[in-house]
Each structure stands twice: as C-alpha cells, then as structure tokens.
mmCIF file as Biopython writes it, N, C-alpha, C and O atoms, coordinates in Angstrom:
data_model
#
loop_
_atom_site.group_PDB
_atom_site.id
_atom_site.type_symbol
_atom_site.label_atom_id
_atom_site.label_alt_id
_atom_site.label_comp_id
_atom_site.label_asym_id
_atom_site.label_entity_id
_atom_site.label_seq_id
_atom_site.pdbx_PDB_ins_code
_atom_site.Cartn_x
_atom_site.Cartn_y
_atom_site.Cartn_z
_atom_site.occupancy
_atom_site.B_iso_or_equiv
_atom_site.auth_seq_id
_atom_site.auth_asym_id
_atom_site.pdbx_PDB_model_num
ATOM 1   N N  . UNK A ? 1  ? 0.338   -2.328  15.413  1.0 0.0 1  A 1 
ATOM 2   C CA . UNK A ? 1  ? -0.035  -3.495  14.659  1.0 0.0 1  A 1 
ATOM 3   C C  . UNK A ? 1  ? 0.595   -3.382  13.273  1.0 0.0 1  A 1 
ATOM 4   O O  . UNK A ? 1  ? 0.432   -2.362  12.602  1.0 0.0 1  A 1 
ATOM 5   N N  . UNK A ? 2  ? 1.422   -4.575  12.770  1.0 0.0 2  A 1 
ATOM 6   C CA . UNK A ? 2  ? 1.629   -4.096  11.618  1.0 0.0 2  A 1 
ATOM 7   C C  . UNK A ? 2  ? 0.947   -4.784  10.458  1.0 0.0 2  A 1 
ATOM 8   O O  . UNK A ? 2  ? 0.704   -5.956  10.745  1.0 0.0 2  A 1 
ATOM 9   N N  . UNK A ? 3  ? 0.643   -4.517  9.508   1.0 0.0 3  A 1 
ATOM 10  C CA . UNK A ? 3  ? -0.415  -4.120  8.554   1.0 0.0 3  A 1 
ATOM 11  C C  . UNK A ? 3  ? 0.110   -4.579  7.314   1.0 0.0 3  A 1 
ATOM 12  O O  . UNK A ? 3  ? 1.124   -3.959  6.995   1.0 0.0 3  A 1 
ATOM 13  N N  . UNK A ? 4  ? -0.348  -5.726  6.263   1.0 0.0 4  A 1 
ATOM 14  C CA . UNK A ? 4  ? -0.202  -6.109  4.469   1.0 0.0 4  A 1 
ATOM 15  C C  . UNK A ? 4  ? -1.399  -5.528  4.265   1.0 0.0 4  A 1 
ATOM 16  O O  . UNK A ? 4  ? -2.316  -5.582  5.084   1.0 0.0 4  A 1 
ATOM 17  N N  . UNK A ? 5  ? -1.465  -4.838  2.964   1.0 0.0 5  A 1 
ATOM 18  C CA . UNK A ? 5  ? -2.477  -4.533  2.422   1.0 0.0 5  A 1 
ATOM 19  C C  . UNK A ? 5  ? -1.905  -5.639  0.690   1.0 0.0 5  A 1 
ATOM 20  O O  . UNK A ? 5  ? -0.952  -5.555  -0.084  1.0 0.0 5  A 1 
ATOM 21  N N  . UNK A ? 6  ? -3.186  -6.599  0.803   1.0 0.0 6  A 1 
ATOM 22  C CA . UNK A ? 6  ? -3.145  -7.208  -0.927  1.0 0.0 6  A 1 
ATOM 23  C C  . UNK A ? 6  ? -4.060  -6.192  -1.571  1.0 0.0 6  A 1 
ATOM 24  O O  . UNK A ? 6  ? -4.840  -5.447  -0.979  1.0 0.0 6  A 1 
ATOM 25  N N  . UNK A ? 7  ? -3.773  -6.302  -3.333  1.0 0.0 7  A 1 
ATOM 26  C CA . UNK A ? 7  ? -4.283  -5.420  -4.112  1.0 0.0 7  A 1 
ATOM 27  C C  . UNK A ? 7  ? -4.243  -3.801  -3.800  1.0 0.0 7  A 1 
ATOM 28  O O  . UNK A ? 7  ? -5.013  -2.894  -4.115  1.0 0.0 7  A 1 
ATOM 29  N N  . UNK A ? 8  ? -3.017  -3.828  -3.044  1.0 0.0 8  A 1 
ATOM 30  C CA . UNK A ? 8  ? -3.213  -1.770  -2.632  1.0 0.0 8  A 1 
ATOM 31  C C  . UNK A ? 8  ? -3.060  -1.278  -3.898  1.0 0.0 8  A 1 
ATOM 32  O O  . UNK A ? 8  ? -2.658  -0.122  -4.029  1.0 0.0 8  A 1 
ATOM 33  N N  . UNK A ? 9  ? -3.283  -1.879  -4.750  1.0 0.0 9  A 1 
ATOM 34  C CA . UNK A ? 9  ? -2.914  -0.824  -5.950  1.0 0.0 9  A 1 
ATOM 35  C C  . UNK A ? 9  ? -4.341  0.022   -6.623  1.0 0.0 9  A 1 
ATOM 36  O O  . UNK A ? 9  ? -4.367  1.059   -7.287  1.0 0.0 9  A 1 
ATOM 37  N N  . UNK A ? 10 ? -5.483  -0.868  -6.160  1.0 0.0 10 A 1 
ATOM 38  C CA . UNK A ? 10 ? -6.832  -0.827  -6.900  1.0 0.0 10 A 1 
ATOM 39  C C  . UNK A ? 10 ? -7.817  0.098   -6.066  1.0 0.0 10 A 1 
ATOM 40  O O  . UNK A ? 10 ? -7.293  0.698   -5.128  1.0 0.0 10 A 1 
ATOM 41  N N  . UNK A ? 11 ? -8.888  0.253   -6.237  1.0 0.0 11 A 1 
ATOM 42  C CA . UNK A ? 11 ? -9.642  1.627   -5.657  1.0 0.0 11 A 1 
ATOM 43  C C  . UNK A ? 11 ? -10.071 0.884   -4.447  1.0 0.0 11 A 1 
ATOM 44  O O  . UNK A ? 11 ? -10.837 1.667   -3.885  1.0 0.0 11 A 1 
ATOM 45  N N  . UNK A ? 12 ? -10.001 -0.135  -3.782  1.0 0.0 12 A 1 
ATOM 46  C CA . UNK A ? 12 ? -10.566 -0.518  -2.705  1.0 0.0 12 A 1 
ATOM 47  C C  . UNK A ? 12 ? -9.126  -0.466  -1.858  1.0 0.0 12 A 1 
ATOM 48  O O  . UNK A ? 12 ? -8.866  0.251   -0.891  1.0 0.0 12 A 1 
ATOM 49  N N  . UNK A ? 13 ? -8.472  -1.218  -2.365  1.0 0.0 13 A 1 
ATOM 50  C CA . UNK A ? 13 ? -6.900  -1.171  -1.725  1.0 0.0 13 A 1 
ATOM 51  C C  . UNK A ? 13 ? -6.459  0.141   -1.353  1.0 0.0 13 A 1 
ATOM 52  O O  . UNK A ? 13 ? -5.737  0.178   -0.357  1.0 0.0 13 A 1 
ATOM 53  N N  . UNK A ? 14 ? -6.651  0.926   -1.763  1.0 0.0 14 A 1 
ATOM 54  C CA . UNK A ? 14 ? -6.057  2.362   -2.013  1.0 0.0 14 A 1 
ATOM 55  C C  . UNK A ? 14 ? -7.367  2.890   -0.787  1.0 0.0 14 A 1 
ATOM 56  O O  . UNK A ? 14 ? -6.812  3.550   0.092   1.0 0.0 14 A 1 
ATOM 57  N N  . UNK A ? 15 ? -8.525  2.794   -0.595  1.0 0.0 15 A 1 
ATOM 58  C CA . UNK A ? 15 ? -9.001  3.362   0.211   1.0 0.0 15 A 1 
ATOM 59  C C  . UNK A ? 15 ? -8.882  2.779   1.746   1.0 0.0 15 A 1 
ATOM 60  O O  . UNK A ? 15 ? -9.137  3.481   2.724   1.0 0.0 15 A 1 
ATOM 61  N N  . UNK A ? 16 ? -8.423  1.281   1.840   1.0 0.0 16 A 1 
ATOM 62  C CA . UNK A ? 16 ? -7.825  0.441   3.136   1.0 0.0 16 A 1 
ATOM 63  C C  . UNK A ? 16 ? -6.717  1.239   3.484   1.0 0.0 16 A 1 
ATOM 64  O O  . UNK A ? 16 ? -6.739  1.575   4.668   1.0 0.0 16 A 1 
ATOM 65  N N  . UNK A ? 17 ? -5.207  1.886   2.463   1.0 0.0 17 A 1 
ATOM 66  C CA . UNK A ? 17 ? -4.551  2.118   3.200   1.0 0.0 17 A 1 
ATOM 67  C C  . UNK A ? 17 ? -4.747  3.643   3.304   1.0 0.0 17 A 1 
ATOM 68  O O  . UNK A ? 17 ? -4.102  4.251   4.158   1.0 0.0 17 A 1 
ATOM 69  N N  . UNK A ? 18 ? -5.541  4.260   2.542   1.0 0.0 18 A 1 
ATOM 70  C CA . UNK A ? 18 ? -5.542  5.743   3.362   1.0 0.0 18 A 1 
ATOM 71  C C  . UNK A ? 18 ? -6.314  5.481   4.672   1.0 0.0 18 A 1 
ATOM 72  O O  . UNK A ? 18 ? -5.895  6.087   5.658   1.0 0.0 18 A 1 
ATOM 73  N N  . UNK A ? 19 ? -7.119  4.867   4.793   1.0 0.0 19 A 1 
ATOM 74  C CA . UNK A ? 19 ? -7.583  4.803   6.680   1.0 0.0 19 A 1 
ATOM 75  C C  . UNK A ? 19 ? -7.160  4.426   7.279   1.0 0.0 19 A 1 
ATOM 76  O O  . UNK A ? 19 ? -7.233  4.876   8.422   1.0 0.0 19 A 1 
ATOM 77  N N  . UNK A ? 20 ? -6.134  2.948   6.902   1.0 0.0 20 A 1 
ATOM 78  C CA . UNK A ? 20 ? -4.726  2.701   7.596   1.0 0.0 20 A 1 
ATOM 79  C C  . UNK A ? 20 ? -3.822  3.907   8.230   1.0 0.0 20 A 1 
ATOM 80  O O  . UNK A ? 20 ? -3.320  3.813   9.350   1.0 0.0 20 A 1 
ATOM 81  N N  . UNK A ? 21 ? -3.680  4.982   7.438   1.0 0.0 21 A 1 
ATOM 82  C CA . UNK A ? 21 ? -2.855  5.891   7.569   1.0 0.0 21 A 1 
ATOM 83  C C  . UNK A ? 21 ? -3.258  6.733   8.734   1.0 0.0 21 A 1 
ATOM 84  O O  . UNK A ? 21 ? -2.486  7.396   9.427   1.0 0.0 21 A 1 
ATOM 85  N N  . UNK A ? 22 ? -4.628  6.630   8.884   1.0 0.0 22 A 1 
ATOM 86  C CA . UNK A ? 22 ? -4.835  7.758   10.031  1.0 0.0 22 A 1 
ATOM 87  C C  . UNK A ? 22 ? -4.904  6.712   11.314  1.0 0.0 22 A 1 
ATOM 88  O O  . UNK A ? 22 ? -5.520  7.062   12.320  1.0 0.0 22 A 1 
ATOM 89  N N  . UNK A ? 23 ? -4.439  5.785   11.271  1.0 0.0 23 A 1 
ATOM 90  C CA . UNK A ? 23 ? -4.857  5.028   12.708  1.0 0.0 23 A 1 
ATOM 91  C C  . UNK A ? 23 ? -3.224  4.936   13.340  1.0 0.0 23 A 1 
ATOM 92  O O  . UNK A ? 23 ? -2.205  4.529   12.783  1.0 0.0 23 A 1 
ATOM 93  N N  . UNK A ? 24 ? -3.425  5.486   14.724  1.0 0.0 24 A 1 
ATOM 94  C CA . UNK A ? 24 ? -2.126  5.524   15.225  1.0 0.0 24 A 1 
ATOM 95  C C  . UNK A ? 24 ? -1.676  4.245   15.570  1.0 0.0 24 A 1 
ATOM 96  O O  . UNK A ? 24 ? -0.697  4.404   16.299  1.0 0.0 24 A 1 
ATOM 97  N N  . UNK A ? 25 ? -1.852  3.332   15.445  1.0 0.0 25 A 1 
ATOM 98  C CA . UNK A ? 25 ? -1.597  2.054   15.991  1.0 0.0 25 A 1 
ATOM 99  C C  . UNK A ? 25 ? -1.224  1.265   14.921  1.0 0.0 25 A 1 
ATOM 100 O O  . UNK A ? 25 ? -1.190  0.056   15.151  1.0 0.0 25 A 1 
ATOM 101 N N  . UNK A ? 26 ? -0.880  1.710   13.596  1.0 0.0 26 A 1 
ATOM 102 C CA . UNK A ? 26 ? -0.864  0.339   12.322  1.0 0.0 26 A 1 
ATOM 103 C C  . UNK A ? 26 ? 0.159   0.863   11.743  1.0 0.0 26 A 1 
ATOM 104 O O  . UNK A ? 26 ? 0.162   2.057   11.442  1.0 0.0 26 A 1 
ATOM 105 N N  . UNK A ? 27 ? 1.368   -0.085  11.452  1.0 0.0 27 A 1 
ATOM 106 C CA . UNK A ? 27 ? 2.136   0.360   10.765  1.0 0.0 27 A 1 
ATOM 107 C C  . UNK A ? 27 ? 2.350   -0.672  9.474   1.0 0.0 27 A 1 
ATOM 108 O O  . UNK A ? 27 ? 2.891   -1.768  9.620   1.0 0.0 27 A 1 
ATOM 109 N N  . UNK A ? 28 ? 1.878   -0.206  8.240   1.0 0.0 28 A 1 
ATOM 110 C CA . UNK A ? 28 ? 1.882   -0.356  6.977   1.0 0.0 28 A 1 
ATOM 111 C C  . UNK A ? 28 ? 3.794   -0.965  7.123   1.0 0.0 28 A 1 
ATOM 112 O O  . UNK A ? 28 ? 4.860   -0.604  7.623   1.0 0.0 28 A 1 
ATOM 113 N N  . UNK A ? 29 ? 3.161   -2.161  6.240   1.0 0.0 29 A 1 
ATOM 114 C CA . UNK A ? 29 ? 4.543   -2.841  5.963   1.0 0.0 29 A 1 
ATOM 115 C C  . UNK A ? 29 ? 5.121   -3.798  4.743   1.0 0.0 29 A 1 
ATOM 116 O O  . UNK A ? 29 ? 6.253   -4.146  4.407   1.0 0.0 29 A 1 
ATOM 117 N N  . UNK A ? 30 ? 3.852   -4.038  4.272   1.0 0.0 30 A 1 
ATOM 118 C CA . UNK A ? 30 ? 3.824   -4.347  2.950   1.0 0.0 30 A 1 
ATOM 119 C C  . UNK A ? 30 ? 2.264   -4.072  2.308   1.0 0.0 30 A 1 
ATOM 120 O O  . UNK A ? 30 ? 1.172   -4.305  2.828   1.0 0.0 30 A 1 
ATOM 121 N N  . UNK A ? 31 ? 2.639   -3.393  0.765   1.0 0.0 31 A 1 
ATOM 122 C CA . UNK A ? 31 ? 1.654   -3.362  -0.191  1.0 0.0 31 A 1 
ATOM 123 C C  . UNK A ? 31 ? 1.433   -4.289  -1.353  1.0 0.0 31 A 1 
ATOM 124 O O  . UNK A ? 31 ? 2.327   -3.949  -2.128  1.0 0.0 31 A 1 
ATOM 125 N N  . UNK A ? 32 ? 1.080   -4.800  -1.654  1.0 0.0 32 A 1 
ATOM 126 C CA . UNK A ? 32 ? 0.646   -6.196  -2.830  1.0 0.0 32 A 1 
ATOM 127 C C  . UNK A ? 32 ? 0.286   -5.490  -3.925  1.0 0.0 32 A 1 
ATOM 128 O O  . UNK A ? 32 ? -0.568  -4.630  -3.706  1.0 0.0 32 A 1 
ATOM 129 N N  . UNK A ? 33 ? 0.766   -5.610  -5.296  1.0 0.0 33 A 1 
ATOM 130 C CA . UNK A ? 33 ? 0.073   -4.998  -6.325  1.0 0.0 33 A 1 
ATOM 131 C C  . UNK A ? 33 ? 0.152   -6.083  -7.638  1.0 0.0 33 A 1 
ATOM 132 O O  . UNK A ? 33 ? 1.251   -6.469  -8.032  1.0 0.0 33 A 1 
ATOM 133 N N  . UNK A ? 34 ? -1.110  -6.537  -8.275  1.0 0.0 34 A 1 
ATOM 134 C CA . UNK A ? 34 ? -0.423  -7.536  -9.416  1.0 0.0 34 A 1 
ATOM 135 C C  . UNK A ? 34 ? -0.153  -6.200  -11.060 1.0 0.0 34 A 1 
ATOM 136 O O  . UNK A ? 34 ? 0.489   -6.280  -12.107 1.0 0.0 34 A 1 
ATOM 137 N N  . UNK A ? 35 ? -0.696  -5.555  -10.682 1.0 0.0 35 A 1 
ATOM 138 C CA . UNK A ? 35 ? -0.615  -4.657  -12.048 1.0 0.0 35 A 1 
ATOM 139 C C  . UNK A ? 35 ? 0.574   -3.405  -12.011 1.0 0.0 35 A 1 
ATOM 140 O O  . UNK A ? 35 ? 1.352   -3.035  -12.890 1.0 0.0 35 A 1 
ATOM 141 N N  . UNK A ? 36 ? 0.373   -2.946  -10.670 1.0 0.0 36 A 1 
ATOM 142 C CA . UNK A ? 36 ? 1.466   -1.992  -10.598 1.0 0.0 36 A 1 
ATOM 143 C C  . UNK A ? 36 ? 2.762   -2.245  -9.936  1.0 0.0 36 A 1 
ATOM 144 O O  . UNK A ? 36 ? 3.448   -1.326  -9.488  1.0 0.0 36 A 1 
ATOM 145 N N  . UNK A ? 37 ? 3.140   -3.652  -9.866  1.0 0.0 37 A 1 
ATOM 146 C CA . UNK A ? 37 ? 4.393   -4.074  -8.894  1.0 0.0 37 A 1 
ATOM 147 C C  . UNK A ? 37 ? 5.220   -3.254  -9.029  1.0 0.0 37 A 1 
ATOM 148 O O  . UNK A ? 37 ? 5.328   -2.719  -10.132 1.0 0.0 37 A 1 
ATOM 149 N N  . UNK A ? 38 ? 6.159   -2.848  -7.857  1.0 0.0 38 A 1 
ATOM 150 C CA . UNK A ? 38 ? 7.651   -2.229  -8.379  1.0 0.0 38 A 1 
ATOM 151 C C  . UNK A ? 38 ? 7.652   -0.768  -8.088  1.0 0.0 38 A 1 
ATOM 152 O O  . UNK A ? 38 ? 8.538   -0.240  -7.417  1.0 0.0 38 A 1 
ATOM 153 N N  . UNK A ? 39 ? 6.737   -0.183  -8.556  1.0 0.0 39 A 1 
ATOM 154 C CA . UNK A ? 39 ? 6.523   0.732   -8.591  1.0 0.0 39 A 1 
ATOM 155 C C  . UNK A ? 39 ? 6.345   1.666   -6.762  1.0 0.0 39 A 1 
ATOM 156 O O  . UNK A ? 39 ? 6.054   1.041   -5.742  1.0 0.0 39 A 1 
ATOM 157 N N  . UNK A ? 40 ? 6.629   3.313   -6.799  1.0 0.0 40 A 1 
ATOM 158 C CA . UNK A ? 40 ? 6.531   3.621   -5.820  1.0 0.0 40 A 1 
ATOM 159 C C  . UNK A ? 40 ? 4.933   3.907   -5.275  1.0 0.0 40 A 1 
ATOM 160 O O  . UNK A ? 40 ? 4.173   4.361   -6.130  1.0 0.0 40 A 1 
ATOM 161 N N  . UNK A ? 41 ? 4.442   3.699   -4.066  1.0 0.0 41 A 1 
ATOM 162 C CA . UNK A ? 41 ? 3.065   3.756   -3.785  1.0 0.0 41 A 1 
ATOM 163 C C  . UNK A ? 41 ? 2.695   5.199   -4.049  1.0 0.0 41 A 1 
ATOM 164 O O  . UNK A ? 41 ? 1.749   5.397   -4.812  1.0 0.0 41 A 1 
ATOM 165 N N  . UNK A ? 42 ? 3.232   6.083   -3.590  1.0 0.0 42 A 1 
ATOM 166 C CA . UNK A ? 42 ? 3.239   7.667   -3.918  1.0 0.0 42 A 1 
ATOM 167 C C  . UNK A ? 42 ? 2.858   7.909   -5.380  1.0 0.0 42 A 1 
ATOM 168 O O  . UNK A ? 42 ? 2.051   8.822   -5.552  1.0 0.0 42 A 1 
ATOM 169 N N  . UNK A ? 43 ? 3.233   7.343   -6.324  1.0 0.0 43 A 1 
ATOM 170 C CA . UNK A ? 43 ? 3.370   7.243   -8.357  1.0 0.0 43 A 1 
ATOM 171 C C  . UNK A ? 43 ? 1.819   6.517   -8.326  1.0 0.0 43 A 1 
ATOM 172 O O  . UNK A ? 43 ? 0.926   6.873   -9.095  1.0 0.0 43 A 1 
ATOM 173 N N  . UNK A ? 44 ? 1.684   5.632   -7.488  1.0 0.0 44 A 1 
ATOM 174 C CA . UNK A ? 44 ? 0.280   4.896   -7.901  1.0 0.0 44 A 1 
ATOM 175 C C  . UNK A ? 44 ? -0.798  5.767   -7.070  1.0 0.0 44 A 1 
ATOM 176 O O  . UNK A ? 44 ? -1.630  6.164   -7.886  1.0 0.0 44 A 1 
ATOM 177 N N  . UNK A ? 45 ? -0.999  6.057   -6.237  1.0 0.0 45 A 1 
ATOM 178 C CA . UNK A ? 45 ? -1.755  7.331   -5.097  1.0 0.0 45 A 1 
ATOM 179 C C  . UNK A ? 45 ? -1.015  8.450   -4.844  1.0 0.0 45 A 1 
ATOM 180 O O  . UNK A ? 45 ? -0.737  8.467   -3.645  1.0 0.0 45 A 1 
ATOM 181 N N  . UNK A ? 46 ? -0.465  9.615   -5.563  1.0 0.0 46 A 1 
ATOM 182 C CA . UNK A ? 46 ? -0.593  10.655  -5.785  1.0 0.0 46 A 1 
ATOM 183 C C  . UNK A ? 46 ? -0.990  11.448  -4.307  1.0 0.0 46 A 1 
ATOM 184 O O  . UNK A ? 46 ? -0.195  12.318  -3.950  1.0 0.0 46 A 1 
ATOM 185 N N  . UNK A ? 47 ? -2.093  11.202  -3.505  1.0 0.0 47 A 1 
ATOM 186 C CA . UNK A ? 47 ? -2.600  11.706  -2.713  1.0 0.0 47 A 1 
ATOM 187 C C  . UNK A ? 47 ? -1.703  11.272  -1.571  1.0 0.0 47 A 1 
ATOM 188 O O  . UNK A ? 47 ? -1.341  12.120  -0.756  1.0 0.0 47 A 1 
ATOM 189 N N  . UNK A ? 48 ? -1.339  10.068  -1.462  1.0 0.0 48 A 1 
ATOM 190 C CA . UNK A ? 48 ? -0.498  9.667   -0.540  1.0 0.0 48 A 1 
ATOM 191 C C  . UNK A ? 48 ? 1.370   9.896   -0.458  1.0 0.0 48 A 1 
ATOM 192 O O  . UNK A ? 48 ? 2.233   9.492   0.321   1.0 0.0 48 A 1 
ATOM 193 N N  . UNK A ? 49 ? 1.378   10.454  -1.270  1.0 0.0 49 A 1 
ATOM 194 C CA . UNK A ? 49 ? 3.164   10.719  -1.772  1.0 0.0 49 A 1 
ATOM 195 C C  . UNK A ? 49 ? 3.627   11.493  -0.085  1.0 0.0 49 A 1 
ATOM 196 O O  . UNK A ? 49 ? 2.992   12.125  0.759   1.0 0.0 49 A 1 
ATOM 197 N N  . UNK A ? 50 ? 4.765   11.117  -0.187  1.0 0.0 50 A 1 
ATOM 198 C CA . UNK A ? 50 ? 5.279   11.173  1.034   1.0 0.0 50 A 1 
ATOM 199 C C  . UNK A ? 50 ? 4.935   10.749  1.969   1.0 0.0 50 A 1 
ATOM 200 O O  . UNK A ? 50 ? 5.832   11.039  2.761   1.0 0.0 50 A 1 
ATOM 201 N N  . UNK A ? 51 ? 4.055   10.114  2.584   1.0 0.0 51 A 1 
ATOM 202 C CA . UNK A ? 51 ? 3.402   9.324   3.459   1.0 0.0 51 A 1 
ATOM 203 C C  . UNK A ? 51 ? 3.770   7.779   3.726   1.0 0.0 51 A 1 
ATOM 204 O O  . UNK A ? 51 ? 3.789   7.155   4.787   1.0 0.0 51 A 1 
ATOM 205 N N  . UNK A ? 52 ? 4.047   7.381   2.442   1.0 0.0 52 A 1 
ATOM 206 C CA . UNK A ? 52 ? 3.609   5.842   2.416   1.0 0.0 52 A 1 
ATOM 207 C C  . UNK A ? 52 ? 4.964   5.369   1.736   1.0 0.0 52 A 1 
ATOM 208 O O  . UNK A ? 52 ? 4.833   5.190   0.525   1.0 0.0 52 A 1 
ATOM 209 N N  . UNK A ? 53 ? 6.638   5.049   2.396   1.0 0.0 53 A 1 
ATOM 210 C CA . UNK A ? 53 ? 7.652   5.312   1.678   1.0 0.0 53 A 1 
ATOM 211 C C  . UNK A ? 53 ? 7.561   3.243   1.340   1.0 0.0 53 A 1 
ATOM 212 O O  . UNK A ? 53 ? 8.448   2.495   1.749   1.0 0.0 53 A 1 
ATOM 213 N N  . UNK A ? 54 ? 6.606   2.857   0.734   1.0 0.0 54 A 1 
ATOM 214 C CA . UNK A ? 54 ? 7.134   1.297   0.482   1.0 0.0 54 A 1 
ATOM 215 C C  . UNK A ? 54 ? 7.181   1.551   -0.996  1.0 0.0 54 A 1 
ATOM 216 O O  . UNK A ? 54 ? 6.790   2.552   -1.596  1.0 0.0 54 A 1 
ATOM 217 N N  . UNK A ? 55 ? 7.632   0.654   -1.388  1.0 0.0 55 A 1 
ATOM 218 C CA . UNK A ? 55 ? 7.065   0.337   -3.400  1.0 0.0 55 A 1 
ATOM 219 C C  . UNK A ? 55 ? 6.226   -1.039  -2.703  1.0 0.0 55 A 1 
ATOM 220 O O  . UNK A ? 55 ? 6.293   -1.775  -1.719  1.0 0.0 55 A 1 
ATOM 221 N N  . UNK A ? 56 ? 5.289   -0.796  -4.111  1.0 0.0 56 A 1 
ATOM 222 C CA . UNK A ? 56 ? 4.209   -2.306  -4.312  1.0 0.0 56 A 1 
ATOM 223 C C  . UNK A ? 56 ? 4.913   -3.213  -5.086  1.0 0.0 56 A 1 
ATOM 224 O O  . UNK A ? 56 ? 5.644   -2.964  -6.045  1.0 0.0 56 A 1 
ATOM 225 N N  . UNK A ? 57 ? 4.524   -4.725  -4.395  1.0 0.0 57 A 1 
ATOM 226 C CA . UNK A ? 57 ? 5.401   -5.815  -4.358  1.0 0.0 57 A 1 
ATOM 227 C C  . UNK A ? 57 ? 3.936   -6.673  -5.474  1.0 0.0 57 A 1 
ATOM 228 O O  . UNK A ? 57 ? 2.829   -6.261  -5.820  1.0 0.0 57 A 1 
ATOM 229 N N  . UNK A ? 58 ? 4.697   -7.999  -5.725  1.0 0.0 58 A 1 
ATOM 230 C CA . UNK A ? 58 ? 3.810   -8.908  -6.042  1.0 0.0 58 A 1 
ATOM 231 C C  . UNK A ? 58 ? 3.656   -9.753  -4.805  1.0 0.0 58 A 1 
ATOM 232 O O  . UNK A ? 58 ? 4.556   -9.955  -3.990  1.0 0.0 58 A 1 
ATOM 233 N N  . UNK A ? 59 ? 2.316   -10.269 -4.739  1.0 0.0 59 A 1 
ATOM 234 C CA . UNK A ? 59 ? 2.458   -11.328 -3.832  1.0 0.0 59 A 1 
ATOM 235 C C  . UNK A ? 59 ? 3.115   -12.527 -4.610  1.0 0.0 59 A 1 
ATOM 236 O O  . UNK A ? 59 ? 2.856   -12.778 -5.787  1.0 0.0 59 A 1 
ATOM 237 N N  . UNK A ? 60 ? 3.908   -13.171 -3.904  1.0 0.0 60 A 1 
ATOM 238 C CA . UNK A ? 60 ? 4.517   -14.058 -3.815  1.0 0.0 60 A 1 
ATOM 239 C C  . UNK A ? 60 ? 3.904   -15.508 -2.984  1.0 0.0 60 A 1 
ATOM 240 O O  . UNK A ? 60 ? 4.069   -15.483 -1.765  1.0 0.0 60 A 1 
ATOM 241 N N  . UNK A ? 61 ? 3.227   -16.732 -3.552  1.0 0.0 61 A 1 
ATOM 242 C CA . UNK A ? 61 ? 2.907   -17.253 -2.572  1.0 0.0 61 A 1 
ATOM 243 C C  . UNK A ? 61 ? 3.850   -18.744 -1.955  1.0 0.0 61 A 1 
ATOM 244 O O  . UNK A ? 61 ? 3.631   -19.791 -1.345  1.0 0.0 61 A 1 
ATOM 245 N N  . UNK A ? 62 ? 4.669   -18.209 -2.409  1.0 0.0 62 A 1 
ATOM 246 C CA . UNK A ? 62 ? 6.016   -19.040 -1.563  1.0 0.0 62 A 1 
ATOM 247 C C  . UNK A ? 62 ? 6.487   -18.013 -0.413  1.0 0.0 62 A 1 
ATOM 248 O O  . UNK A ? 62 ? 7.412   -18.314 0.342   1.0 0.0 62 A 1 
#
C-alpha cells in the first residue's frame, strides 16, 4: 500500500510514520511538512535516519 503522511514533520506525524515503518505492506511515498519543507526526514527524526530516504515536501493543493 502506498502511504502520504501530511504534517510528518510534527509529534503526531512523526509517530504515524514510525509505525508505518514497521508494517510490511506500506510503502511511504510522500511526507508533507509546512515548517520543515525541503529538508531531509532523517535531519527532522534523527531516530529514523537511514530508514526513511524522502525529504519533506509542502503540500501543494494544486
């Protein structure tokens, strides 16, 4: 299944995609961030570095 997480940048977001991470069936494909856009997800969750190779995007609603 593949998987947006909006707001992955914030403490709720951030705890969606670490349980994302353990489910063999979901593959993470975009992260939404309005504060930390751009940036690598690993730099914003630390805990997740190497795991999670996207950068956080803005949503875009076009």
């Amino acid at each position: 299944m593949r998987v947006s997480v909006a707001g992955a940048s914030g403490y709720g977001g951030g705890e969606v995609v670490r349980l994302l991470l353990g489910h063999p069936e979901v593959q993470l494909v975009h992260l939404t961030a309005e504060t930390r856009a751009g940036e690598p997800y690993g730099e914003v969750f630390p805990n997740v570095r190497g795991l999670v190779p996207h950068h956080t995007e803005t949503l875009d609603p076009a």
